[in-house]
N, C-alpha and C positions, 0 to 999 in steps of 0.2 A: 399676879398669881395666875396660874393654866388653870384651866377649866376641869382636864381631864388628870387632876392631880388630886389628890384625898391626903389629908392632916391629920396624924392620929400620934397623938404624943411628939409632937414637935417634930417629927419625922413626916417628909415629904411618900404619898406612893402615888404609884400607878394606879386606877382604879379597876384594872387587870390582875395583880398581884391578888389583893384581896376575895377577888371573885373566885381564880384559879386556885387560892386557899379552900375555900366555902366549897367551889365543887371536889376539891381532892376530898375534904370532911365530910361530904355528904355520902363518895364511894367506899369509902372507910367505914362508915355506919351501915350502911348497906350490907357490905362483905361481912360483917361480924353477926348479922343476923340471920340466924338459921332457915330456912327452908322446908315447912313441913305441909307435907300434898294433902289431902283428904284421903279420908277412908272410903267413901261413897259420892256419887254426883251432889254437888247441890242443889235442890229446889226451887224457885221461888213458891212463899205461899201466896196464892191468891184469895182465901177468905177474907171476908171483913175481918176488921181489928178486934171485935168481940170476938168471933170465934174463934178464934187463935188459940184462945186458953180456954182449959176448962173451966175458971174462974169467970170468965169471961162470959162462955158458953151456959151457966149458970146463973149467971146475971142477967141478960140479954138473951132468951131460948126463940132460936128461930121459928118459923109460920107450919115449917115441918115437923120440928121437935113438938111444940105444940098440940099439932093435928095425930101424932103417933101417940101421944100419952093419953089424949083423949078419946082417942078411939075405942070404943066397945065389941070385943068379938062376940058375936052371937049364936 
């Protein structure tokens, strides 16, 4: 038996054929999905993981949040 030969249901292939399969299916899924741009740049956030959310931000209040609730106008 060749080395570069693949056995699938009693049928000899090429290990070519199949691959050439795989990538035609992979252009074909591709082409059938849509293409949709953003509305706006995207960001990355750079905050901690707590602040991210209000939930978050409620849970975990940072050294400045803190320091403005506390504060006293006088």
């Amino acid at each position: 038996m060749s080395t570069d030969a693949l056995i699938l249901r009693g049928d000899a292939y090429s290990w070519r054929e199949p691959c050439e399969l795989r990538r035609r299916q992979l252009e074909a899924r591709k082409a059938k999905q849509p293409c949709q741009l953003a509305l706006f740049e995207l960001k990355d956030d750079c905050r901690p993981e707590a602040e991210r959310s209000a939930a978050g931000r409620y849970r975990e209040p940072s050294l400045f949040t803190v320091a403005s609730a506390t504060r006293c106008d006088v």
